[in-house]
NUMARKE-610454 format. One record per residue (C-alpha): x, y, z. Coordinates in pm, whole numbers, padded with zeros to 5 digits, always signed. Layout:
BEGIN
XYZ ...
END
This chain:
BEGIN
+02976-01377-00669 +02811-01311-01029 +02820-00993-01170 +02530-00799-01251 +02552-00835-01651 +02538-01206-01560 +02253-01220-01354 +02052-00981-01610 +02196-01254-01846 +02103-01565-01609 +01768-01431-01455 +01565-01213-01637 +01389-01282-01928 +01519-01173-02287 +01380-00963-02573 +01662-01051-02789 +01991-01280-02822 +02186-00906-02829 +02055-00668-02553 +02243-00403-02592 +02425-00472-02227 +02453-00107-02059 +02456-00104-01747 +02302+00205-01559 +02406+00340-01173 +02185+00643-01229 +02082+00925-01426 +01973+01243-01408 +01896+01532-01721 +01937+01381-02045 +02206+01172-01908 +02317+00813-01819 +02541+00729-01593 +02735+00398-01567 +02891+00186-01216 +03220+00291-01325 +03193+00678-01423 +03022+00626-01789 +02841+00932-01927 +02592+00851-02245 +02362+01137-02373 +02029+00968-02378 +01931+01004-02711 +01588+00838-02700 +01451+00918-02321 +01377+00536-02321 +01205+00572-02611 +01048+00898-02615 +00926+00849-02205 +01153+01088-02001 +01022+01417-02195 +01160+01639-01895 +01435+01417-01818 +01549+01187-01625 +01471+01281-01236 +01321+01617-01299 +01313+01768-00936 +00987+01849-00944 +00911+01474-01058 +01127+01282-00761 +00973+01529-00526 +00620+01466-00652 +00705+01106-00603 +00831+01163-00240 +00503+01364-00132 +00274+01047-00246 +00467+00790-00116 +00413+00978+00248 +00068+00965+00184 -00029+00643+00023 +00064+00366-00215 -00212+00101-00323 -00513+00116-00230 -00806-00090-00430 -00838-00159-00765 -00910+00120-01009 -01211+00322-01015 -01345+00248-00670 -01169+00486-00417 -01148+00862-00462 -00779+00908-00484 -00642+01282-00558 -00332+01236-00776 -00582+01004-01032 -00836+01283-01035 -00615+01570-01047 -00441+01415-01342 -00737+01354-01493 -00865+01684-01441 -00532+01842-01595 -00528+01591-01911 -00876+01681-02004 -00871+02058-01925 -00596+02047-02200 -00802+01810-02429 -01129+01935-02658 -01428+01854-02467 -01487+01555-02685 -01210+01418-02458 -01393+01431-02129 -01313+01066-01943 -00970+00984-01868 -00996+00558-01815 -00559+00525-01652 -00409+00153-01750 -00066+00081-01638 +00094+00055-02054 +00057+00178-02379 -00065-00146-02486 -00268-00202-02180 -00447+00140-02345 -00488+00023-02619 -00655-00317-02532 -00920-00091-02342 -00941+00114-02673 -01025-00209-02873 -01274-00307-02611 -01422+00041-02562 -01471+00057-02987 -01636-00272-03002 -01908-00274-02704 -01989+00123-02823 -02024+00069-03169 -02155-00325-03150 -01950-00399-03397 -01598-00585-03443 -01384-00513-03722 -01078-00295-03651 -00871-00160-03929 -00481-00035-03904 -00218+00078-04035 +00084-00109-04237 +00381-00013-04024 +00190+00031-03705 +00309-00035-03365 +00063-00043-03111 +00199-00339-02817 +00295-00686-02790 -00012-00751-02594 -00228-01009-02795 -00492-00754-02946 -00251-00488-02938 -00010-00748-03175 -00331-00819-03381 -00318-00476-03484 +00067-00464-03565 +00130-00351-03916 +00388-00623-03978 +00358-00979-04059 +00735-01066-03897 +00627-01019-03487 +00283-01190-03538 +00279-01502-03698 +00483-01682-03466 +00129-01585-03239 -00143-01673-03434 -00463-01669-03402 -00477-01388-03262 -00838-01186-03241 -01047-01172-03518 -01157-00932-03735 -00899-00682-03838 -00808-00533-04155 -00436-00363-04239 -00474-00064-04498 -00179+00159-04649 -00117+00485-04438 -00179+00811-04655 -00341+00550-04943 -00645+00730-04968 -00829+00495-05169 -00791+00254-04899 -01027+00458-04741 -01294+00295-04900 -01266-00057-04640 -01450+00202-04383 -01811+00092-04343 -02099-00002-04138 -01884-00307-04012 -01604-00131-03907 -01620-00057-03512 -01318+00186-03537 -00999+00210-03733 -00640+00277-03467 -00359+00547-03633 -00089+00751-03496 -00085+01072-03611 +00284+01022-03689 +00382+00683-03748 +00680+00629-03532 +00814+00292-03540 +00760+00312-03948 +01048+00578-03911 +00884+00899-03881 +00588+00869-04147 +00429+01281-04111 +00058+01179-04264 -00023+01345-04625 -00155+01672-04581 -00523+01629-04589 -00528+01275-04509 -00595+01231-04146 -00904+01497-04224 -01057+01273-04460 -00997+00968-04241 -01179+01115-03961 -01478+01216-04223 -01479+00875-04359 -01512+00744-03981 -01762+00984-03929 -02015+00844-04198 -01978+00528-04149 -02027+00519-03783 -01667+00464-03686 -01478+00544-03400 -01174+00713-03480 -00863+00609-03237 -00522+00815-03224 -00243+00613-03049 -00020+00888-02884 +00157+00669-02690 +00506+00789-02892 +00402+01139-03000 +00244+01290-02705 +00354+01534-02400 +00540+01803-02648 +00723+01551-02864 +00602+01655-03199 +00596+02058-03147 +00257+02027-03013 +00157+01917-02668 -00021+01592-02869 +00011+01531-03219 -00340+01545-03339 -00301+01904-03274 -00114+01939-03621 -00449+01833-03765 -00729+01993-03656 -00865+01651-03606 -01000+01496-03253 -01012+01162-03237 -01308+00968-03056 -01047+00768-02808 -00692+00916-02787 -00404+00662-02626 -00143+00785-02411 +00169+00601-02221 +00543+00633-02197 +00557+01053-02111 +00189+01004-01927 +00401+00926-01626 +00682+01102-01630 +00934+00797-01609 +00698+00596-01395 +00482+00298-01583 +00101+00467-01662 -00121+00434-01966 -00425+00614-02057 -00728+00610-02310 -00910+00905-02316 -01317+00974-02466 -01629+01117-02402 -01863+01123-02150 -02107+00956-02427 -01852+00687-02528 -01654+00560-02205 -02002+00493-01992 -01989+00176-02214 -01750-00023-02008 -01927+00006-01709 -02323-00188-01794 -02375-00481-01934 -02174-00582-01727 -02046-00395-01498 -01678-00433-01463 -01644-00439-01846 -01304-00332-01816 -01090-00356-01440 -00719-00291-01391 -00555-00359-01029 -00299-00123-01066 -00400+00125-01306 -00378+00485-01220 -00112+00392-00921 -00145+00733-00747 +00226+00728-00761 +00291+00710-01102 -00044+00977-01178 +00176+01215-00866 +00515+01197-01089 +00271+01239-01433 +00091+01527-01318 +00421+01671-01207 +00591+01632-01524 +00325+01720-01733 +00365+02099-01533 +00737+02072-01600 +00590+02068-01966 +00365+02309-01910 +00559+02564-01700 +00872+02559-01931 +00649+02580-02284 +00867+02285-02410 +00685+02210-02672 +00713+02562-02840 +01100+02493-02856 +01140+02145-03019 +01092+02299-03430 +01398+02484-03354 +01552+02223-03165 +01551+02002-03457 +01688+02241-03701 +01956+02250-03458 +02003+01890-03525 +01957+01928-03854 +02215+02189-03889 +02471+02033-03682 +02424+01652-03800 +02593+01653-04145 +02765+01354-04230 +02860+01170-04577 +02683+00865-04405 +02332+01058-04386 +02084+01027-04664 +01837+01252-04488 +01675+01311-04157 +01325+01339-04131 +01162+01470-03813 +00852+01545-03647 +01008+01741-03362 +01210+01601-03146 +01147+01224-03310 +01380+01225-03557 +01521+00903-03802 +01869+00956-03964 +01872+00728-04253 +02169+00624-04330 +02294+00453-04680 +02301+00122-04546 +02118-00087-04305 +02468-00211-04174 +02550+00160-04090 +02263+00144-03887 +02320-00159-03711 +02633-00117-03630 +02576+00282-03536 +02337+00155-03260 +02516-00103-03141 +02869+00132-03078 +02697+00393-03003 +02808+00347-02578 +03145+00359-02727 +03097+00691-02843 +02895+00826-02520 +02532+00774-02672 +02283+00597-02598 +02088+00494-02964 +01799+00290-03096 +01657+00083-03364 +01293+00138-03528 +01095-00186-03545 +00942-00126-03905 +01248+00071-04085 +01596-00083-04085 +01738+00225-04284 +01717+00472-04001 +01784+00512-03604 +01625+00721-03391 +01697+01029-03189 +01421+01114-02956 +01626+01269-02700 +01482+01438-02367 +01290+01779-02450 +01492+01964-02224 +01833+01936-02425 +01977+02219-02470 +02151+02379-02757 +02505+02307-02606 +02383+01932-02543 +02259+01928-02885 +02585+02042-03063 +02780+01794-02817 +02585+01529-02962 +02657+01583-03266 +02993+01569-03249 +02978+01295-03090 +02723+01110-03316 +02962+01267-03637 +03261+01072-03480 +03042+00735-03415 +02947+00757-03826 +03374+00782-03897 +03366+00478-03697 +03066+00331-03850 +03188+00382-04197 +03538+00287-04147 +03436-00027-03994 +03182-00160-04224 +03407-00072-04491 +03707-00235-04347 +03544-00555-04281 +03333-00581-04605 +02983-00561-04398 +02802-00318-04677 
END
């Protein structure tokens, strides 16, 4: 009989010719558990998703109380179905009231291709402008909005139309104007490596969207539910965006996406035609039971009024001759290290050590430690020590076999 690492190897279909191969009985906190007794600290929540954890009590029971009620019923937006519009009515009581309409996808880039759509049939117009560096989904338009050349042009053509500026260049600016429909940023660039904007500069993007008749679109999908020190990112700012994105924390470890506008704005995808934008899943009331839940978890327990201190904590305890610097927007954090080996070979041996690590897309100086926002200053100083005895390992290593 095959094992299970050689089905996953036989039968399911691979992102990469090195998965990183862990295999998972259960978890529960900020922890991992492996078939054989393996404990790993989950230091990225599956990238930034489980911000109360991993089966929060209040999320599995959540979970339990829908699925004695219902599962599927219709596609979206045609049935009345409580956990959708109490989630709804949650995200936007928390949102400005320029954030009104909550439209639920099933992904972050499933949100974002109903952003794109959204921009265009509002505005009439086409062009969408990015950010260098940007990760918004592997989806088609989501990937013709990628800031990187190396994922895309093994896809092209993809849509038409878009325009990649410099983050904080404020003289790129300028490429806003009456043909731009809207321009997509995250209010902290995450898969760039933690990119905080310029002070000033998301203020003067939104004014430059403003004049020109743009939309203004801030991908959360990474930064929101608490991660940042602020229950969303654009918070930081002062500035509200026209759409705001939202995934991966949305459902509190189930799969839900979101876009988010105003009662002006999101009418658009519903006349000429009708049905301008459909989703059979979207909104399961399953995963919008578990999201709702979690987002009170957040709520209840003021997470994200603890994550500043919880990275000093980090900051404090993770001091290692193999760290250039850390920089951090709460609890999304990239340790740079002084050589891209380091980092490749931290990630990779990181199980060995108990921790469960990850790469960034767009910056192969730095990993990232996004860990659940309900570590705790014990689990914190654990980690530490553990992640202090994976760099020994890391340096010795590299050195020792002439990899830097």
């Amino acid at each position: 009989m095959l094992t299970n690492r050689q089905l996953f190897l036989l039968h399911l279909g691979q992102t990469s010719s090195s998965p990183l191969m862990v295999e998972v009985y259960r978890a529960e906190g900020i922890y991992l558990y492996g078939p054989s007794g393996e404990k790993y600290i989950d230091l990225i929540s599956g990238v930034s998703v489980s911000n109360t954890g991993h089966r929060h009590p209040k999320v599995v029971d959540a979970v339990k109380k829908q699925m004695d009620s219902y599962l599927h019923l219709m596609v979206y937006g045609e049935m009345i179905q409580s956990p959708q519009v109490r989630y709804a009515a949650k995200l936007t009581e928390l949102l400005p009231p320029e954030l009104g309409v909550c439209y639920f996808v099933n992904s972050g880039s499933e949100a974002i291709e109903g952003a794109i759509k959204l921009a265009r049939k509002y505005t009439g117009r086409s062009r969408i402008i990015y950010f260098r560096n940007a990760y918004h989904g592997s989806t088609l338009g989501a990937l013709s909005i990628q800031g990187s050349e190396k994922y895309k042009n093994a896809f092209r053509p993809l849509i038409p139309d878009t325009l990649c500026i410099d983050y904080n260049d404020l003289t790129a600016l300028s490429f806003i104007d009456s043909h731009t429909a809207c321009v997509i940023a995250e209010p902290v660039q995450a898969e760039a490596g933690v990119i905080c904007p310029d002070k000033g500069f998301l203020q003067k993007l939104k004014r430059k969207c403003s004049e020109n008749g743009a939309l203004l679109v801030f991908d959360e999908v990474q930064t929101g539910f608490g991660r940042t020190g602020y229950l969303f990112a654009y918070e930081n700012s002062g500035v509200i965006p026209d759409i705001l994105v939202l995934a991966k924390a949305l459902g509190g470890g189930m799969p839900l996406g979101a876009f988010i506008s105003s009662h002006e704005i999101m009418p658009a995808l519903c006349n000429n035609p009708q049905l301008g934008h459909i989703t059979t899943f979207g909104g399961h009331p399953v995963c919008c039971a578990a999201g709702l839940a979690s987002l009170e978890v957040i709520l209840e327990n003021n997470l994200p009024a603890t994550v500043n201190r919880k990275l000093s904590l980090f900051r404090k305890e993770l001091i290692h001759p193999a760290i250039v610097e850390i920089r951090g927007a709460g609890l999304l954090m990239a340790v740079r290290l002084k050589n891209p080996e380091y980092v490749r070979y931290a990630v990779n041996h990181a199980p060995e050590h108990g921790l469960i690590l990850d790469y960034f897309l767009f910056c192969d100086n730095s990993f990232r430690i996004a860990p659940p926002l309900i570590i705790n200053d014990n689990e914190i100083i654990t980690a530490c020590t553990q992640l202090k005895s994976l760099l020994d390992d890391t340096v010795k290593n590299c050195n020792r076999y002439g990899k830097i």
